[in-house]
OpenMM code with the backbone's topology and positions (N, CA, C; nanometers):
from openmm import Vec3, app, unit

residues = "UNK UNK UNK UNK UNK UNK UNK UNK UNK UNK UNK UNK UNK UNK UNK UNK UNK UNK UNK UNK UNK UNK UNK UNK UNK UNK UNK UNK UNK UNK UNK UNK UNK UNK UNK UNK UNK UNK UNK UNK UNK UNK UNK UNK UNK UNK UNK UNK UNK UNK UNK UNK UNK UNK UNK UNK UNK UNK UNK UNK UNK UNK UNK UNK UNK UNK UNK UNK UNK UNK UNK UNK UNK UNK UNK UNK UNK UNK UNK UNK UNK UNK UNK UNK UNK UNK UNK UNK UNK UNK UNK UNK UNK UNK UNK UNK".split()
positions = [
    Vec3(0.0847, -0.1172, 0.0000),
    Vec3(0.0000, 0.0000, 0.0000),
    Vec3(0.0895, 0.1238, 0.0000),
    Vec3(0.0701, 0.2471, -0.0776),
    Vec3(0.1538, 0.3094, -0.0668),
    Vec3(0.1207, 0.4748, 0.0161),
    Vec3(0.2322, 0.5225, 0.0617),
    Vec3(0.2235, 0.6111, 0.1837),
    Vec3(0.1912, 0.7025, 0.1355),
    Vec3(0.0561, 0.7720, 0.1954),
    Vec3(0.0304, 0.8601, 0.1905),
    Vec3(0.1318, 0.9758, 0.2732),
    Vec3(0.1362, 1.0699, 0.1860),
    Vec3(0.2379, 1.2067, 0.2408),
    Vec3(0.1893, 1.2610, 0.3841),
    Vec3(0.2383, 1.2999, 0.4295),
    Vec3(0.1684, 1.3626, 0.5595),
    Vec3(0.1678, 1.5123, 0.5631),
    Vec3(0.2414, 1.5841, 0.4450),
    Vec3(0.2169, 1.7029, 0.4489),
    Vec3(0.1562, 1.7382, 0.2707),
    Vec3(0.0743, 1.8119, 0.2571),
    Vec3(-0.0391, 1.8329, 0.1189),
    Vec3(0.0950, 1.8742, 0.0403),
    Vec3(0.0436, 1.8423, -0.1143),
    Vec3(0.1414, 1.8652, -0.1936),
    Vec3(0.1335, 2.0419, -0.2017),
    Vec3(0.3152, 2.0991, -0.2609),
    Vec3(0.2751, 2.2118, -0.3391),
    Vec3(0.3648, 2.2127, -0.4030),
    Vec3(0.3393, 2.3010, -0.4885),
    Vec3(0.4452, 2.2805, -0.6037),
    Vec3(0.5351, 2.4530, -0.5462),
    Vec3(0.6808, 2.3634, -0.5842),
    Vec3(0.7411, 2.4497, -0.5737),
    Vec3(0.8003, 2.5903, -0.6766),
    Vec3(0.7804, 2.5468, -0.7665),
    Vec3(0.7994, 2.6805, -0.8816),
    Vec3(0.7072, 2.6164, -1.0025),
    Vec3(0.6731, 2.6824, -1.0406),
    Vec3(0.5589, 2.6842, -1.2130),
    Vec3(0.6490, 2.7476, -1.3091),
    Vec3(0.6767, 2.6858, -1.4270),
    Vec3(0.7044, 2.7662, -1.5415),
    Vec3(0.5543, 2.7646, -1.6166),
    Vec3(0.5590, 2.8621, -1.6758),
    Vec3(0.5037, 2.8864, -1.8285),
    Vec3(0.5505, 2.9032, -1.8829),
    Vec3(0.5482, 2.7877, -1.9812),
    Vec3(0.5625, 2.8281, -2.1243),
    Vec3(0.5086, 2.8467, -2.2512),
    Vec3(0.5510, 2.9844, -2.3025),
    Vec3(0.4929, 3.0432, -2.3904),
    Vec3(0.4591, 2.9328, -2.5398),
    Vec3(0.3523, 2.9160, -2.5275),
    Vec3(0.2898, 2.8270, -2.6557),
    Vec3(0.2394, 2.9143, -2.7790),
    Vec3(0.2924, 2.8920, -2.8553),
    Vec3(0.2545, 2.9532, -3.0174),
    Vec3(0.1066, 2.9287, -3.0528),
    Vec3(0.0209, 3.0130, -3.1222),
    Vec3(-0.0604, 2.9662, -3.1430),
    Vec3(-0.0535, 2.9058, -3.2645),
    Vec3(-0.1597, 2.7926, -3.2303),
    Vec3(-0.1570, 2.6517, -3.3751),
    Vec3(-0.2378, 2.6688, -3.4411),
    Vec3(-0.2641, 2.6986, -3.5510),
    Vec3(-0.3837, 2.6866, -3.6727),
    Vec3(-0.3532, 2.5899, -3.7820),
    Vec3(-0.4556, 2.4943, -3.7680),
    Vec3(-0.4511, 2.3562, -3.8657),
    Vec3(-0.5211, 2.4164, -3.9672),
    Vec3(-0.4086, 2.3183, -4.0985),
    Vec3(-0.4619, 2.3950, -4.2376),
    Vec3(-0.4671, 2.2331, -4.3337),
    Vec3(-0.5827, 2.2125, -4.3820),
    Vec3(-0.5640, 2.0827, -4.5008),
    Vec3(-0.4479, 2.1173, -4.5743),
    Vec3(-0.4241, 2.0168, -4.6475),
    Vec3(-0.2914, 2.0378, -4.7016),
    Vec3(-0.3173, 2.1251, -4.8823),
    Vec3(-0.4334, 2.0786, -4.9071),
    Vec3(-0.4767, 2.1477, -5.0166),
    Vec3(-0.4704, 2.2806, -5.0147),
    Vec3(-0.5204, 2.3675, -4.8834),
    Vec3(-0.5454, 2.4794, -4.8574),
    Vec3(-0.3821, 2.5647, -4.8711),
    Vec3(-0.2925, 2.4478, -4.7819),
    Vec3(-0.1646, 2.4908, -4.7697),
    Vec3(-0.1061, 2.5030, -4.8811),
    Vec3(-0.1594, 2.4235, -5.0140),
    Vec3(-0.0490, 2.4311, -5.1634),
    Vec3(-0.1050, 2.5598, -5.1786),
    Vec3(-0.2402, 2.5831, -5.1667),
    Vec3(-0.2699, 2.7089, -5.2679),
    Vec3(-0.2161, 2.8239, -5.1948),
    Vec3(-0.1976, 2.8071, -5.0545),
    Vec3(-0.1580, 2.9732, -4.9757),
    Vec3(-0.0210, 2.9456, -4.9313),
    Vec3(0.0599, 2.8805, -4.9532),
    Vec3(0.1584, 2.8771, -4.8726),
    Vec3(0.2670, 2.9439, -4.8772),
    Vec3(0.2930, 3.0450, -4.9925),
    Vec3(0.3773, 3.1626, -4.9101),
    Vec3(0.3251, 3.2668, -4.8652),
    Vec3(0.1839, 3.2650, -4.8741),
    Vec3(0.1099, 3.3710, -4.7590),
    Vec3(0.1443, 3.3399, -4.6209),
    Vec3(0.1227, 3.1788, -4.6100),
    Vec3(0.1156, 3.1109, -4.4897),
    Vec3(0.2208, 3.1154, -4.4463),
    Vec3(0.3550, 3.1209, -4.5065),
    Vec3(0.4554, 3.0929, -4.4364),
    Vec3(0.5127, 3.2426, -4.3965),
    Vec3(0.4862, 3.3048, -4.4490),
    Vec3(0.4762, 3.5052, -4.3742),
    Vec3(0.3836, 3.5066, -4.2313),
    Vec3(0.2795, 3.4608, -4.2752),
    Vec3(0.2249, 3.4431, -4.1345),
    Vec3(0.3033, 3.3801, -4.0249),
    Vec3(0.3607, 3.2364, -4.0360),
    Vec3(0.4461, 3.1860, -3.9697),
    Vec3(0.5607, 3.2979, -3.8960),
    Vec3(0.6393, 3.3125, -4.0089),
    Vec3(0.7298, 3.4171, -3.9792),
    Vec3(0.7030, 3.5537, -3.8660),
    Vec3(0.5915, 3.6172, -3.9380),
    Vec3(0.5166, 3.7654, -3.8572),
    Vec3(0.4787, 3.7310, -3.7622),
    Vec3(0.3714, 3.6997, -3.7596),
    Vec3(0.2735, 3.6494, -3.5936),
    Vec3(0.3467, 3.5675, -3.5037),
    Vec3(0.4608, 3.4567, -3.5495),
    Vec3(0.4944, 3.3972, -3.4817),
    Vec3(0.3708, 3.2511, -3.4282),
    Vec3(0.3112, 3.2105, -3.5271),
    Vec3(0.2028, 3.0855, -3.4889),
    Vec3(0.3143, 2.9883, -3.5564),
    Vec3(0.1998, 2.8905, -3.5159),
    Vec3(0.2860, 2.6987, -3.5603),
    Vec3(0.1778, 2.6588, -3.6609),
    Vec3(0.1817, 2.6325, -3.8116),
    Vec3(0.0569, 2.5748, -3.8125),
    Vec3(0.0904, 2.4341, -3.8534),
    Vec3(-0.0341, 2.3686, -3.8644),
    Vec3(-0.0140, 2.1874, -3.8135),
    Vec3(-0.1016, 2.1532, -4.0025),
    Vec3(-0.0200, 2.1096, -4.1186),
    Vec3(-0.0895, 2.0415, -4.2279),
    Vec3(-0.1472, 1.9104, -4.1598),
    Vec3(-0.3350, 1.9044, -4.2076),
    Vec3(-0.3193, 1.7768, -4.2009),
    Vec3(-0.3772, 1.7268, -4.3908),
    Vec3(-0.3877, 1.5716, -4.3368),
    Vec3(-0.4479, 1.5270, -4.4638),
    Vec3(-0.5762, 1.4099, -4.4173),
    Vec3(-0.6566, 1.4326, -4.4507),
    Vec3(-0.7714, 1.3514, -4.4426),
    Vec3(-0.8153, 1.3797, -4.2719),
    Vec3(-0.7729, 1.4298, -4.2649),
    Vec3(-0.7910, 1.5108, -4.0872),
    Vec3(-0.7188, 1.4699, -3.9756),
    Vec3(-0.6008, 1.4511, -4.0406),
    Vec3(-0.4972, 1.3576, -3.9472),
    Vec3(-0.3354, 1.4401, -3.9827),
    Vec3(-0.2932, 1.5427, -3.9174),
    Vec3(-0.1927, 1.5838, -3.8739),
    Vec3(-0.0419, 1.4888, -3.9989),
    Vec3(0.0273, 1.5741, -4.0553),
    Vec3(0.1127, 1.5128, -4.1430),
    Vec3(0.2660, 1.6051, -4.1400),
    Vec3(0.2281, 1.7255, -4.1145),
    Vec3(0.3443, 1.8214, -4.1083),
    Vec3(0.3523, 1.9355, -4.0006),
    Vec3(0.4627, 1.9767, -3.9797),
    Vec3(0.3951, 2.1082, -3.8891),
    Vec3(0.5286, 2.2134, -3.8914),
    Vec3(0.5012, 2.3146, -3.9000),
    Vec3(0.5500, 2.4557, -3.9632),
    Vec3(0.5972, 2.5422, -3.8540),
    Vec3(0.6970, 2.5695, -3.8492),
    Vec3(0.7139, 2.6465, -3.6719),
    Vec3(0.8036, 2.7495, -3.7412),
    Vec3(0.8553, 2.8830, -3.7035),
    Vec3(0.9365, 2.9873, -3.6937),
    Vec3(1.0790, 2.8987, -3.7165),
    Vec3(1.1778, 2.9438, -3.8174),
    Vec3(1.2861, 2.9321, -3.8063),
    Vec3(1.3797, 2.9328, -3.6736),
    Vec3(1.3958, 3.0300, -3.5882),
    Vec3(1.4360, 3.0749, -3.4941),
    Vec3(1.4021, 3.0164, -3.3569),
    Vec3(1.2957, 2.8917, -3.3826),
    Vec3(1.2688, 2.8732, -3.2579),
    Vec3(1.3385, 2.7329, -3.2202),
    Vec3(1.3546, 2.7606, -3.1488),
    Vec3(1.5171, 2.6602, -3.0806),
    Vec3(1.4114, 2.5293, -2.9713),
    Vec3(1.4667, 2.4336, -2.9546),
    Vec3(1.3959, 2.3099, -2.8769),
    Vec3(1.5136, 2.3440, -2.7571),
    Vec3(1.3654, 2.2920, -2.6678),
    Vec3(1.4350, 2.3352, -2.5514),
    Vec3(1.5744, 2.2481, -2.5194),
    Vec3(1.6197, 2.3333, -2.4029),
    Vec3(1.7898, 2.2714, -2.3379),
    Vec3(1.7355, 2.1453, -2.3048),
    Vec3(1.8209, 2.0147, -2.3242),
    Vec3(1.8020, 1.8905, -2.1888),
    Vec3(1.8971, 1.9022, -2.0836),
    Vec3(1.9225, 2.0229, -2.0599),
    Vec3(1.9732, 2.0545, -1.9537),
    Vec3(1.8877, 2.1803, -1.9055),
    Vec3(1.7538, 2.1231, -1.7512),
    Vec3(1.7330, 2.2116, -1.7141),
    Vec3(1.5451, 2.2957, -1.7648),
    Vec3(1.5516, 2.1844, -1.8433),
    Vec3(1.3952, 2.2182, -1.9313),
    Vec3(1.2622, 2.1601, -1.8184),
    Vec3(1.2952, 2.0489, -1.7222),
    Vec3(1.1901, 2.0328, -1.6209),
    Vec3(1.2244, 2.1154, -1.4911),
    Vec3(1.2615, 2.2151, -1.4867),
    Vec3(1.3258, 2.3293, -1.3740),
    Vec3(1.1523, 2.3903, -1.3707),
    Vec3(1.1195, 2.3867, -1.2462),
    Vec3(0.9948, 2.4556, -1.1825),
    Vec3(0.8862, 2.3390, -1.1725),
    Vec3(0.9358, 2.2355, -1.2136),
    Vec3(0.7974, 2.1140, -1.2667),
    Vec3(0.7628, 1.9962, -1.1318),
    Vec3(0.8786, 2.0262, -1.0162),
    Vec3(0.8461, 1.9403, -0.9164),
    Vec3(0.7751, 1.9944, -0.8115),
    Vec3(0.7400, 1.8452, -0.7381),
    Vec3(0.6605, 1.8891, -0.6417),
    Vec3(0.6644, 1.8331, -0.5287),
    Vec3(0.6908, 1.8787, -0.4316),
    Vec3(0.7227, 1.8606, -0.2841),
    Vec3(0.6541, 1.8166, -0.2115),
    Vec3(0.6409, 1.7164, -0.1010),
    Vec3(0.6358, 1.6347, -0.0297),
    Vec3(0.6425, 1.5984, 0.0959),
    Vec3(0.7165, 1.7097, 0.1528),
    Vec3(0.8051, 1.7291, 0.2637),
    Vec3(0.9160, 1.6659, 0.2845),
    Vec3(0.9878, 1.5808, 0.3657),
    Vec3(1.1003, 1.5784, 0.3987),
    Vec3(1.1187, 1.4293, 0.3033),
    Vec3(1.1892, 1.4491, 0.2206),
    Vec3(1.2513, 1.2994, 0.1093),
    Vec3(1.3744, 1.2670, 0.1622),
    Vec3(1.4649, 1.3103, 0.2507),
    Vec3(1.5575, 1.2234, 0.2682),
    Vec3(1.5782, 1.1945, 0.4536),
    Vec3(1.5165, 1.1754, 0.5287),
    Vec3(1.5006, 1.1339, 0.6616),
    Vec3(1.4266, 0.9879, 0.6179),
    Vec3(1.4653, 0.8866, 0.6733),
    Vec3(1.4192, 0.7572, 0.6838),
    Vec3(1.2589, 0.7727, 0.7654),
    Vec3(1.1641, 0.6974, 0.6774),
    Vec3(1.0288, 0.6686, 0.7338),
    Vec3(1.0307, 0.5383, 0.7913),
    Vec3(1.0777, 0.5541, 0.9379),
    Vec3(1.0291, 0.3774, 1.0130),
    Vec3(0.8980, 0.3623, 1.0261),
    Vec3(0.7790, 0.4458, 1.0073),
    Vec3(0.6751, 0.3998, 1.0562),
    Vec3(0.5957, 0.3367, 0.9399),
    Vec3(0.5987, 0.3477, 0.8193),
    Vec3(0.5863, 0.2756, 0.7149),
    Vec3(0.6459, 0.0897, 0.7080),
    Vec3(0.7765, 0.0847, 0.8011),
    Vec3(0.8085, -0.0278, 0.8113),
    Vec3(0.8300, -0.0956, 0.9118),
    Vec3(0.7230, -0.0554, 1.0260),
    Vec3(0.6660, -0.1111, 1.1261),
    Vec3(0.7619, -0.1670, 1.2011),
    Vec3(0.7338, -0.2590, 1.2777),
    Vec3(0.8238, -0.3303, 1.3756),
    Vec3(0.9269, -0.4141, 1.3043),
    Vec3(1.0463, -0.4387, 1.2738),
    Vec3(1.1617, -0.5555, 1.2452),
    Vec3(1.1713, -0.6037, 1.3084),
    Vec3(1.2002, -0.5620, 1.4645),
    Vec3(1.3247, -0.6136, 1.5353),
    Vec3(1.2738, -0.7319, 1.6084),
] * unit.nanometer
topology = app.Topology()
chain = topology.addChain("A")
for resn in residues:
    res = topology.addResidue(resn, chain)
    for name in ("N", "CA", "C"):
        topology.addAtom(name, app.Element.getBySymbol(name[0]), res)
C-alpha cells in the first residue's frame, strides 16, 4: 500500500511556457496559400499543423525557434512532499 504524504502537496515553482498559437490547415489549402502562410508563420509567430484527411502530417514552426535545453527544461515542474531524505520507520513497522 503506498504512503500517503503527511504534508499536502505544493508545487514548488511553475514555469510557463509560452505556446505559439496553432492553426490547422488541409494540405490542399496549404499548396494554394503557402507563401502567404509561411509570412504568417514568420510575422505572428504561430505553428501551423498540415493535415491530410484530418490527421496531422506536417507542422511549420518559426525558423528561430530553438527546442528546448536537456539541460534544465523540467526546472519549476516538481513537487514537494516534505522531507525525502530522513528515513520513514513507521511505514516499516516493527523488524526487530
Amino acid at each position: 500500500m503506498p504512503r500517503q504524504p503527511s504534508h499536502p502537496a505544493r508545487r514548488v515553482r511553475e514555469t510557463v511556457l509560452a505556446a505559439p498559437e496553432v492553426v490547422q490547415v488541409k494540405a490542399s489549402t496549404f499548396k494554394d496559400t503557402c507563401l502567404q502562410l509561411l509570412d504568417d508563420v514568420r510575422d505572428r509567430r504561430i505553428e501551423i499543423v498540415v493535415t491530410k484527411h484530418g490527421k496531422p502530417v506536417a507542422r511549420v514552426v518559426p525558423a528561430d525557434v530553438e527546442a528546448p535545453s536537456s539541460r534544465g527544461f523540467m526546472r519549476g515542474t516538481v513537487i514537494a512532499y516534505g522531507d525525502i531524505v530522513s528515513p520513514d520507520f513507521e511505514s516499516w513497522g516493527d523488524l526487530g
